[in-house]
Chimera marker file (.cmm) of the C-alpha trace (Angstrom):
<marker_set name="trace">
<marker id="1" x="-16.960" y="-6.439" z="0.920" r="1" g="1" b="0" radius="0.5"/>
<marker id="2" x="-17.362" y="-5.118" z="-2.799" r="1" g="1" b="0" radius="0.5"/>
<marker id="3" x="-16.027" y="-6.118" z="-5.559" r="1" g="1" b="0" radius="0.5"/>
<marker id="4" x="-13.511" y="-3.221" z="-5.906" r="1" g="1" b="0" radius="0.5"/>
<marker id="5" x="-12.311" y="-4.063" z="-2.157" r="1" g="1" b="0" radius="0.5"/>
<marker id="6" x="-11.968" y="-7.299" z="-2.803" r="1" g="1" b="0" radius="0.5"/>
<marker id="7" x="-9.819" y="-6.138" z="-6.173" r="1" g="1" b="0" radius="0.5"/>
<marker id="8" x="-7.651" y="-3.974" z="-4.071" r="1" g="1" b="0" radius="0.5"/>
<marker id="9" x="-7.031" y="-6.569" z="-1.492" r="1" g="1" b="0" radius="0.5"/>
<marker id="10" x="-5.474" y="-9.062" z="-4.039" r="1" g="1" b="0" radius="0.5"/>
<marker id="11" x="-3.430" y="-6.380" z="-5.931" r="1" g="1" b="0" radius="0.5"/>
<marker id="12" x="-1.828" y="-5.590" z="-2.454" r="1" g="1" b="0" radius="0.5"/>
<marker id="13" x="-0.661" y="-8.969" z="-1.759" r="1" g="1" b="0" radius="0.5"/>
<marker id="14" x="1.427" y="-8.945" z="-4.687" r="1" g="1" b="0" radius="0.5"/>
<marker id="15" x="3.469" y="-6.143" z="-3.472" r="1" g="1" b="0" radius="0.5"/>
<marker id="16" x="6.579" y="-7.805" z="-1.962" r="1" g="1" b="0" radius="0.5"/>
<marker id="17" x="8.678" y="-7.850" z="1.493" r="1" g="1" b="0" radius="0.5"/>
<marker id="18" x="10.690" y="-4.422" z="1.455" r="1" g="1" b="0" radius="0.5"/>
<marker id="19" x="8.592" y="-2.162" z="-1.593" r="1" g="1" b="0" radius="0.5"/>
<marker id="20" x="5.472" y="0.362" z="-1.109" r="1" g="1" b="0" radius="0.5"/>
<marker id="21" x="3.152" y="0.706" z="-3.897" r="1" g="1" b="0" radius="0.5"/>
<marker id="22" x="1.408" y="4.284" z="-4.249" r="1" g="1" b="0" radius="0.5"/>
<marker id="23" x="-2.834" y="4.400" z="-4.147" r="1" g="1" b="0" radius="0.5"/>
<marker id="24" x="-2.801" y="5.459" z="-7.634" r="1" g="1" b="0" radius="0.5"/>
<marker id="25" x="-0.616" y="2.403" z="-8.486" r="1" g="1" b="0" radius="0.5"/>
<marker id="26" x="-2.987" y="0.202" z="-6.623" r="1" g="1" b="0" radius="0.5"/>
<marker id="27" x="-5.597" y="1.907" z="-8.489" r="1" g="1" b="0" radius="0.5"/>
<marker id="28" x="-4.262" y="1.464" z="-12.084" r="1" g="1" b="0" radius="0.5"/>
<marker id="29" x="-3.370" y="-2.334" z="-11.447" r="1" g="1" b="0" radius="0.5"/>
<marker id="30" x="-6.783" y="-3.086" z="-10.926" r="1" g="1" b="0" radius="0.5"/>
<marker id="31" x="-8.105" y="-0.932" z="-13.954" r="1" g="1" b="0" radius="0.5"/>
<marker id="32" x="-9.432" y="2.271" z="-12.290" r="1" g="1" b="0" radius="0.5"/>
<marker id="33" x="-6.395" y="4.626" z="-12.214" r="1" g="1" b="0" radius="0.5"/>
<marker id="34" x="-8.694" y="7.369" z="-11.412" r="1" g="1" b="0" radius="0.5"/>
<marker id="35" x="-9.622" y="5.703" z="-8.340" r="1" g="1" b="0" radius="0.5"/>
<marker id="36" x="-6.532" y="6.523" z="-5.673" r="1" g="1" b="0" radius="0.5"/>
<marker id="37" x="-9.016" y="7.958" z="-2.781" r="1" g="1" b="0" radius="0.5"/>
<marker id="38" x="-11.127" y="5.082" z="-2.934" r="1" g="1" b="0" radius="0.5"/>
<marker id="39" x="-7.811" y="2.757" z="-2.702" r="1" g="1" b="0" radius="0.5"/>
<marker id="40" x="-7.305" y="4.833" z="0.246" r="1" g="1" b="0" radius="0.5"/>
<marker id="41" x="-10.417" y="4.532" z="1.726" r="1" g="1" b="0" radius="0.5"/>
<marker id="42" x="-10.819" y="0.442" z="1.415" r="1" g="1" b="0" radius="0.5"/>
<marker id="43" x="-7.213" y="-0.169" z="2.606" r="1" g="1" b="0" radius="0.5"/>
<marker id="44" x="-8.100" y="2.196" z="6.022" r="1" g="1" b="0" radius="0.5"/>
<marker id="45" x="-10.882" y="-0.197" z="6.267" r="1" g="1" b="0" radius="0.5"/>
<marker id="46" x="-9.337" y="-3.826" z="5.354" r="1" g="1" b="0" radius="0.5"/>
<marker id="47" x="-10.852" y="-6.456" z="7.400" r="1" g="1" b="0" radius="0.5"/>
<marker id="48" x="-8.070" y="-8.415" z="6.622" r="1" g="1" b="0" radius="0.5"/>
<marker id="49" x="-4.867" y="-6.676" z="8.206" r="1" g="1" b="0" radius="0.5"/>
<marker id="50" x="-3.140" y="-9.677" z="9.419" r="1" g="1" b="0" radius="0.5"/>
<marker id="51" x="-2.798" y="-11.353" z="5.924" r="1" g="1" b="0" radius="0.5"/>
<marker id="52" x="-3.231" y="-8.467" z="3.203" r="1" g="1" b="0" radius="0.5"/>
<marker id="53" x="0.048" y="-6.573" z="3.861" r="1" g="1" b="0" radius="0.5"/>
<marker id="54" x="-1.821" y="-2.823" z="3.278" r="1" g="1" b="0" radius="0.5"/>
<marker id="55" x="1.112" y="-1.539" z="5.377" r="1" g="1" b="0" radius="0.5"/>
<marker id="56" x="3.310" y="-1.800" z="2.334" r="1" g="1" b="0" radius="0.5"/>
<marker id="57" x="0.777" y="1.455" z="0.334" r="1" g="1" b="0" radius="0.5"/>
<marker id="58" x="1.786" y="4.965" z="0.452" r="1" g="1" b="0" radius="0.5"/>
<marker id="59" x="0.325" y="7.825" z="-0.895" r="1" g="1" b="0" radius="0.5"/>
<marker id="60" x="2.010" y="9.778" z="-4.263" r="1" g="1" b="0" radius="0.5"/>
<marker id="61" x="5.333" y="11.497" z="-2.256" r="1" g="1" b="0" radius="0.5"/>
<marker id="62" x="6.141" y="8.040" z="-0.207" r="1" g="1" b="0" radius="0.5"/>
<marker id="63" x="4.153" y="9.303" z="2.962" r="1" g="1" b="0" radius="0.5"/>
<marker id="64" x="2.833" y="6.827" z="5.173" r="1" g="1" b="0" radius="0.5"/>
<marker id="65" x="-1.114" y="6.806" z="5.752" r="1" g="1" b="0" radius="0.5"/>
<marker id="66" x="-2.213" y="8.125" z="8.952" r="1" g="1" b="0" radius="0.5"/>
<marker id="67" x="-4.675" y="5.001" z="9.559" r="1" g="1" b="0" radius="0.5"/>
<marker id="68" x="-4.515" y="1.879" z="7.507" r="1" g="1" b="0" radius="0.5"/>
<marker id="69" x="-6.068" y="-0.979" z="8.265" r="1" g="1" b="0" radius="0.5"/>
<marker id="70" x="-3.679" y="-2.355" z="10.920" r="1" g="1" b="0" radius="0.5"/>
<marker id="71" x="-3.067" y="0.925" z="12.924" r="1" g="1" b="0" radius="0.5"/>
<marker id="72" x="-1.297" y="4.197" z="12.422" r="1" g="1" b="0" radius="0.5"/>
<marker id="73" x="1.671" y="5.728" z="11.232" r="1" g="1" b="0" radius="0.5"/>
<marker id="74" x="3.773" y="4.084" z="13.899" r="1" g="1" b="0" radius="0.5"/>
<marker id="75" x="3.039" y="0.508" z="13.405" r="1" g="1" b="0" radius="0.5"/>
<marker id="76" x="3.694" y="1.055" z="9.613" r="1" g="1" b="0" radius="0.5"/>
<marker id="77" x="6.815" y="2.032" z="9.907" r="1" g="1" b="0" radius="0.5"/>
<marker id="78" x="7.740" y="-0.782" z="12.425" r="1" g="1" b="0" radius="0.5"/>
<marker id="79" x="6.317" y="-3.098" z="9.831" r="1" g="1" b="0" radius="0.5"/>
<marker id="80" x="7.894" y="-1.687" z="7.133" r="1" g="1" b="0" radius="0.5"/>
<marker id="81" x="11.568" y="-1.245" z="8.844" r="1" g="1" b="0" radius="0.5"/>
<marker id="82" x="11.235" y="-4.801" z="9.802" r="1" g="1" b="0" radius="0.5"/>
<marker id="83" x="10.976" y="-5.621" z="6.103" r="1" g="1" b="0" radius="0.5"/>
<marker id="84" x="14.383" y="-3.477" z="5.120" r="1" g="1" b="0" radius="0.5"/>
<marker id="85" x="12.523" y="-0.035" z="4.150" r="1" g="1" b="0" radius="0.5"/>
<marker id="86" x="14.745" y="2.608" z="5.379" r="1" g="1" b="0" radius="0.5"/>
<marker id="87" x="13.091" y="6.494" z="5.885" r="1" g="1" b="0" radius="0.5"/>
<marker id="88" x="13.819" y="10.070" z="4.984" r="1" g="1" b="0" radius="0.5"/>
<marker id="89" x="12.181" y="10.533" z="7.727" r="1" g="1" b="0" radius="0.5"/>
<marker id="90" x="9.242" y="9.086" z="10.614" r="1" g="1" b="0" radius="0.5"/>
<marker id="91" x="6.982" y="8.906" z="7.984" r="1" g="1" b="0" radius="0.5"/>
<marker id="92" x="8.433" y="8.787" z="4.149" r="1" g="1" b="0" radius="0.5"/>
<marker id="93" x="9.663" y="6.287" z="2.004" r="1" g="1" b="0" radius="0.5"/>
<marker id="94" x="11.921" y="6.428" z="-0.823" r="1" g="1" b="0" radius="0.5"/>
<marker id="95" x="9.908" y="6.032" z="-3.885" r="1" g="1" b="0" radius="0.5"/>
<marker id="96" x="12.938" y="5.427" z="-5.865" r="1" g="1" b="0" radius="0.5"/>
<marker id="97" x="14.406" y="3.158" z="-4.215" r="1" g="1" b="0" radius="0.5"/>
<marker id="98" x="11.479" y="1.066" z="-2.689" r="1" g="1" b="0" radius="0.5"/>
<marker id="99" x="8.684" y="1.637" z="-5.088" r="1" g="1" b="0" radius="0.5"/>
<marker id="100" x="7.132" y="-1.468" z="-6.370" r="1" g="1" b="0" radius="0.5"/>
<marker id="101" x="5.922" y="-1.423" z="-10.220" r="1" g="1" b="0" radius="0.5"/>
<marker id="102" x="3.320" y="-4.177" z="-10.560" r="1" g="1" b="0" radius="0.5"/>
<marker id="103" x="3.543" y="-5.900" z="-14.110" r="1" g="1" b="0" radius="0.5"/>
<marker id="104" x="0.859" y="-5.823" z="-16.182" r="1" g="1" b="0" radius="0.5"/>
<marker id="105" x="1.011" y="-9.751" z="-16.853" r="1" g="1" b="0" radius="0.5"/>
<marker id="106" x="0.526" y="-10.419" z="-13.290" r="1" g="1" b="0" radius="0.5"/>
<marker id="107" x="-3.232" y="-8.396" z="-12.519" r="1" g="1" b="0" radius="0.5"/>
<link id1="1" id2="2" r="1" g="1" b="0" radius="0.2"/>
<link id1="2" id2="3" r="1" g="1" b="0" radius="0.2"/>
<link id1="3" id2="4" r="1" g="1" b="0" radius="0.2"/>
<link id1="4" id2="5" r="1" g="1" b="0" radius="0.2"/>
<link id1="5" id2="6" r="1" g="1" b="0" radius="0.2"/>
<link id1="6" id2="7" r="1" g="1" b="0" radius="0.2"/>
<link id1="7" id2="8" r="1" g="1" b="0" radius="0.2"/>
<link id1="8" id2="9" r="1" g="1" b="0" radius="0.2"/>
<link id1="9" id2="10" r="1" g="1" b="0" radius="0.2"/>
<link id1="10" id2="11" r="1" g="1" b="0" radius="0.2"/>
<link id1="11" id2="12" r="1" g="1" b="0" radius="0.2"/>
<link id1="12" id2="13" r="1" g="1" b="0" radius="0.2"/>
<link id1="13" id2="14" r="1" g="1" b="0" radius="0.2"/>
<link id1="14" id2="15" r="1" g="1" b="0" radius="0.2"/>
<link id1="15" id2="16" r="1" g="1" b="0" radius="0.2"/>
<link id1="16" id2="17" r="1" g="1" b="0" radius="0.2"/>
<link id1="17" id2="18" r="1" g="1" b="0" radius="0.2"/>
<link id1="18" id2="19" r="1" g="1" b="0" radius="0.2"/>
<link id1="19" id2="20" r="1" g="1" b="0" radius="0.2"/>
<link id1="20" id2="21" r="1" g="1" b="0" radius="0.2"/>
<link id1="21" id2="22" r="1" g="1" b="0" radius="0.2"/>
<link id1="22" id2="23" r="1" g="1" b="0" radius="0.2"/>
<link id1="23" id2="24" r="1" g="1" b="0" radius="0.2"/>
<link id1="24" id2="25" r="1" g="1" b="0" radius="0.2"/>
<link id1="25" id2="26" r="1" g="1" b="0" radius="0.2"/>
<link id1="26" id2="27" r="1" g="1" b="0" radius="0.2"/>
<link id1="27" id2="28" r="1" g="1" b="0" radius="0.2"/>
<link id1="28" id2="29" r="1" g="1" b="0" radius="0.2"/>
<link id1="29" id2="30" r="1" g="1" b="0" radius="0.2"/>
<link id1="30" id2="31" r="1" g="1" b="0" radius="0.2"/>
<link id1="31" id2="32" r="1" g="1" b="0" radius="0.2"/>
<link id1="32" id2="33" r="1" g="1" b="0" radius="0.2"/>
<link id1="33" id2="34" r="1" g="1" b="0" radius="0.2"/>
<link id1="34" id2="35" r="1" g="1" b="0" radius="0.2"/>
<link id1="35" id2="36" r="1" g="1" b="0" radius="0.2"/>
<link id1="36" id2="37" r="1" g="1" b="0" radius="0.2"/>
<link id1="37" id2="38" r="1" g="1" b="0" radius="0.2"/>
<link id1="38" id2="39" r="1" g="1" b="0" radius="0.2"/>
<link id1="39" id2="40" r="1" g="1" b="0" radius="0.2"/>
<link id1="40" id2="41" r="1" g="1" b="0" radius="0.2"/>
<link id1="41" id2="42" r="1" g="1" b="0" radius="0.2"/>
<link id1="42" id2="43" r="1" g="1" b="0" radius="0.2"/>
<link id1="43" id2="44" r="1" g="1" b="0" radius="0.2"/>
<link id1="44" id2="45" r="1" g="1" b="0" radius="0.2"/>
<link id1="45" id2="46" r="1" g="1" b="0" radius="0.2"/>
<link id1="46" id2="47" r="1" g="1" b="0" radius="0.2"/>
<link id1="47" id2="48" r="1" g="1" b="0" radius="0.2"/>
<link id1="48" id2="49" r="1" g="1" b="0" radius="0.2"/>
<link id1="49" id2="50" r="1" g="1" b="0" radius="0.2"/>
<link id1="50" id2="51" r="1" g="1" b="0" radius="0.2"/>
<link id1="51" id2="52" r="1" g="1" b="0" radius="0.2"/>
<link id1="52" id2="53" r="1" g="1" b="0" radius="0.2"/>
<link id1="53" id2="54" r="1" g="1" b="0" radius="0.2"/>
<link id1="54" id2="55" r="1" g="1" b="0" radius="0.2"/>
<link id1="55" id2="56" r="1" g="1" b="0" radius="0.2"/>
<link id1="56" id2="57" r="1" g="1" b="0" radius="0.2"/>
<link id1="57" id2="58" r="1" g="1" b="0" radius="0.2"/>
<link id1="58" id2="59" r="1" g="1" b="0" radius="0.2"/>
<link id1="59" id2="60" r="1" g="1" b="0" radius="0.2"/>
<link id1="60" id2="61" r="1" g="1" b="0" radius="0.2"/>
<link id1="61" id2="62" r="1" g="1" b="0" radius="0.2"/>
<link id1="62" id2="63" r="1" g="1" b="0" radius="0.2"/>
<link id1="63" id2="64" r="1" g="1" b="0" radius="0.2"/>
<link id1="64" id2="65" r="1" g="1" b="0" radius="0.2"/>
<link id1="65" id2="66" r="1" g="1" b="0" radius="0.2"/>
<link id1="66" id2="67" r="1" g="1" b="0" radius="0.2"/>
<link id1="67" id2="68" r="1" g="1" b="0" radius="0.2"/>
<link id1="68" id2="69" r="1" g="1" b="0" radius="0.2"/>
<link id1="69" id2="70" r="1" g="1" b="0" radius="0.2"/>
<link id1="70" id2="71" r="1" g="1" b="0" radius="0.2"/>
<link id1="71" id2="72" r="1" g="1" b="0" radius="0.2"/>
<link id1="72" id2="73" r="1" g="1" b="0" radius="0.2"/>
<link id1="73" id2="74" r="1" g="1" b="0" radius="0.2"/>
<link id1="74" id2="75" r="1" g="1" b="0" radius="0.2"/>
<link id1="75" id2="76" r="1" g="1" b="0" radius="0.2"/>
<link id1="76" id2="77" r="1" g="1" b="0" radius="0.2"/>
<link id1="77" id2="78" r="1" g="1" b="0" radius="0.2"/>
<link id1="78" id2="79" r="1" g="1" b="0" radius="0.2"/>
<link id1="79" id2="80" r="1" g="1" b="0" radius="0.2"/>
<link id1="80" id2="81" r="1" g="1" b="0" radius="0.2"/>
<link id1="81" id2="82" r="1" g="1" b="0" radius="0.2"/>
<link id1="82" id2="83" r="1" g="1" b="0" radius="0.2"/>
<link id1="83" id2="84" r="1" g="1" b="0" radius="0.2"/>
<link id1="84" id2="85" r="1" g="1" b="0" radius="0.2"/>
<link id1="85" id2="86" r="1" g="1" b="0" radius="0.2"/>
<link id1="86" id2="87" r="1" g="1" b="0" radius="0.2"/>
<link id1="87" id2="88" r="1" g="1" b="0" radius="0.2"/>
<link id1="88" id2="89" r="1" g="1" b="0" radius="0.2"/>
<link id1="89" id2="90" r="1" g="1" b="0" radius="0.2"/>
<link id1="90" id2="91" r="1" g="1" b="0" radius="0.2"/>
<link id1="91" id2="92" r="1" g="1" b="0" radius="0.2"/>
<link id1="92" id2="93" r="1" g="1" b="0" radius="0.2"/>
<link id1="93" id2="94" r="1" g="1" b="0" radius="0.2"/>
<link id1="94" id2="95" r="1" g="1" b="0" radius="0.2"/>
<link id1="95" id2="96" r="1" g="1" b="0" radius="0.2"/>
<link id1="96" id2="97" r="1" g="1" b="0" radius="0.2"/>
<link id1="97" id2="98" r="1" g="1" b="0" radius="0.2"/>
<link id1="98" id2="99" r="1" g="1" b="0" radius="0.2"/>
<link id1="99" id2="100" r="1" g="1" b="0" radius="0.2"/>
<link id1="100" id2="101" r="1" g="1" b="0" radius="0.2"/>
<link id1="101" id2="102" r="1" g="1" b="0" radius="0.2"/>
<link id1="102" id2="103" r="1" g="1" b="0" radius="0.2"/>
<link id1="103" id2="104" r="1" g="1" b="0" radius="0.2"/>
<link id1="104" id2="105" r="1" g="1" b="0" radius="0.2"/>
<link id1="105" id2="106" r="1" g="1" b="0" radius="0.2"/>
<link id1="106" id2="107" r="1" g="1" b="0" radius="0.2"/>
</marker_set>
């Protein structure tokens, strides 16, 4: 795992039961908010599904990621309706009402 994985990783298990984070907020907690495709990319491969909670990232409209590191689209929303998230539709999330703003203090 690299370094920037292993950045991601932690940033995403701050985001809490019932909020998404975007890739470009993922990317801008850990200091590279230019980086949102290669948040993408390490969360579709996260060797860690059953503990890093990658589930909870969308992309920039609330849409959920076709594979992430646990499974698809349906799985996501399972795990994400389990924690209270509620959907426009079968596959987007409110941003304003579910989007989680990391503070800076914490990363």
């Amino acid at each position: 795992m690299t370094k920037f994985e292993e950045k991601v990783y932690n940033v995403i298990s701050l985001i809490p039961k019932g909020k998404v984070a975007t890739y470009s907020d993922v990317a801008k907690a850990i200091g590279h908010p230019q980086a949102a495709r290669a948040v993408g990319n390490a969360l579709h491969k996260n060797p860690f599904a059953p503990v890093v909670p990658c589930h909870r990232v969308v992309n920039s409209n609330g849409y959920l990621a076709k594979n992430f590191g646990a499974g698809g689209i349906k799985e996501q929303q399972l795990r994400l309706q389990a924690e209270g998230v509620i959907f426009y539709n079968e596959s987007k999330v409110s941003l304003t009402k579910y989007q989680y703003h990391f503070p800076k203090e914490s990363i």
